[in-house]
Residue, then its C-alpha position, 0 to 999 in steps of 0.5 A: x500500500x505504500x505505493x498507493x497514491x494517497x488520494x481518498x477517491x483511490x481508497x474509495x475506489x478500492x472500497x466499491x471494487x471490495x465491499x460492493x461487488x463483494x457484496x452483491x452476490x448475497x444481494x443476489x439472493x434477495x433479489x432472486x426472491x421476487x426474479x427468475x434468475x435469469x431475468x433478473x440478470x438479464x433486466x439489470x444488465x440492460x438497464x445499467x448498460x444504457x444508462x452508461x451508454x447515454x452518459x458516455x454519448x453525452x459526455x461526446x464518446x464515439x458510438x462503437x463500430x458494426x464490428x464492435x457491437x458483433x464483439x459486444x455481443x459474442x463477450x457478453x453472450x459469454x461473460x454476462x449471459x453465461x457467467x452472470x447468468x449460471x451465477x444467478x442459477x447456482x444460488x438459487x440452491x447455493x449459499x452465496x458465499x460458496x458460489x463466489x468462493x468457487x467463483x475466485x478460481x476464475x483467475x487461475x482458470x484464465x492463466x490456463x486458458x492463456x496458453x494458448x496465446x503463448x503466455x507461459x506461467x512461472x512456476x509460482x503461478x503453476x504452484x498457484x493453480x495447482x493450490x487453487x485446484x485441490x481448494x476448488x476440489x474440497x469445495x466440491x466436497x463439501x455438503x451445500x455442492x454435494x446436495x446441489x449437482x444442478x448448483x454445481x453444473x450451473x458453477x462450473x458453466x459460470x466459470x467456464x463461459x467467463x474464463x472463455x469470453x475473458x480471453x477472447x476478448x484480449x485479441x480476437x473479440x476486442x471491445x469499443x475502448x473505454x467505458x462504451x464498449x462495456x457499456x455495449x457488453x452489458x446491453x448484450x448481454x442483457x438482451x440475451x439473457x432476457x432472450x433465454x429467459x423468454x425461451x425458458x418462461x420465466x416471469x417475476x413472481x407478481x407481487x414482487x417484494x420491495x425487498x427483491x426491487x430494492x436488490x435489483x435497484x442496488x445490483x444496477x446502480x451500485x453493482x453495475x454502475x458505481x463499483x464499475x466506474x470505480x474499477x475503471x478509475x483504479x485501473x487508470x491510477x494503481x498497479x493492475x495487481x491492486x485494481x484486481x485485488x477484488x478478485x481475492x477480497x470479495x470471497x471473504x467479504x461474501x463468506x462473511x455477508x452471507x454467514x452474518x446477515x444471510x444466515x448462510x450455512x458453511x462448514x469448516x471443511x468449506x472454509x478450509x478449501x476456500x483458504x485453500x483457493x485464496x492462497x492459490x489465487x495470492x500465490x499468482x497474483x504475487x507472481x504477477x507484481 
């Protein structure tokens, strides 16, 4: 932290990047209490995208291309529709903490996946997606996956569709720059997650708990649209292993949510295997500054 510019909208960044998107996966649930999963999803990335669409048009960003708009949808088919989407179905059976707890093996995964564009992991990563693995392991061991084979697939599909749109969206399918292309991603992701959840019949559970509006009304405007931003400052004024160090923090901070104020179920099998994962995930990221 030493290196950290002392500026307090880089603390206040960091704190949106950590607790907020920490914080939405329990936030999920709650909204998953009055939406089917994959409207939901599909309804707040829709709106958080043209909200952050307009204001970039206004502030005079240049429209993305025919060829963007094609990327646009293919990553967020993919990272959104797949990723977003199998995340909402997993915790419909799930403690949220275990799903982003399973979730933080992402990382690792995408290190593997880069492979196949000629980027070689030293042997500290390999030690790390090695840990990573066994942790992911024992967490599939635990009691909240063993009874849930449907939250399990759901997971893994997450994981997998995210990991596949994170690296194609490096060369092959590369976004409009700056915050319009994902703005672009999250109009087409929604569009095809809401597309699924017609094909599926899904409908909201008439009438919807004010609890459930208040989850999705935070999932947009907090989880979508400030934490983003946030994430897009911190990547423009801090070290790229600071701007990602969510993707370590936010595990414990939903472990913690969800056991605390959701009531949430965990073993001490299943924290042990998320250390496990976590130490994995360190490993790498230490590798990597």
């Amino acid at each position: 932290m030493s290196s950290v510019p002392r500026s307090p909208w880089v603390f206040a960044a960091l704190a949106a990047t950590w607790f907020v998107w920490g914080s939405t996966y329990l936030v999920i649930r709650y909204a998953l209490e009055g939406f089917p999963p994959l409207f939901m999803m599909g309804s707040r990335f829709l709106v958080a995208g043209v909200l952050l669409f307009l204001w970039m048009w206004a502030r005079g960003r240049p429209f993305p291309t025919r060829r963007e708009w094609v990327h646009a949808l293919v990553i967020g088919t993919l990272m959104l529709g797949g990723g977003m989407g199998a995340t909402a179905v997993a915790e419909m059976t799930v403690a949220s903490g275990l799903v982003v707890s399973f979730i933080a093996v992402t990382p690792l995964l995408i290190t593997l996946a880069s492979l196949q564009l000629g980027l070689r992991p030293a042997r500290l990563e390999w030690a790390g997606i090695l840990l990573g693995v066994s942790g992911v392991w024992l967490l599939t061991r635990g009691e909240a996956y063993r009874t849930s084979p449907a939250g399990l697939l759901a997971v893994i599909t997450g994981c997998v569709t995210w990991t596949l749109g994170s690296v194609l969206s490096r060369r092959t399918f590369v976004l409009a720059p700056g915050a319009i292309g994902f703005a672009s991603e999250m109009i087409c992701g929604g569009l095809v997650l809401l597309a699924g959840s017609f094909l599926i019949g899904e409908h909201p559970a008439f009438p919807v708990p004010t609890s459930s509006w208040l989850a999705w009304g935070y999932l947009v405007v907090m989880g979508s649209l400030v934490a983003f931003n946030a994430y897009m400052y911190l990547l423009d004024k801090v070290t790229p292993g600071l701007s990602t160090s969510y993707t370590y923090v936010n595990p414990m901070i939903a472990l913690l949510l969800g056991v605390t104020v959701g009531g949430e179920a965990v073993s001490a099998s299943e924290w042990v295997a998320v250390v496990v994962i976590l130490s994995g995930l360190g490993l790498v990221i230490w590798s990597r500054r």
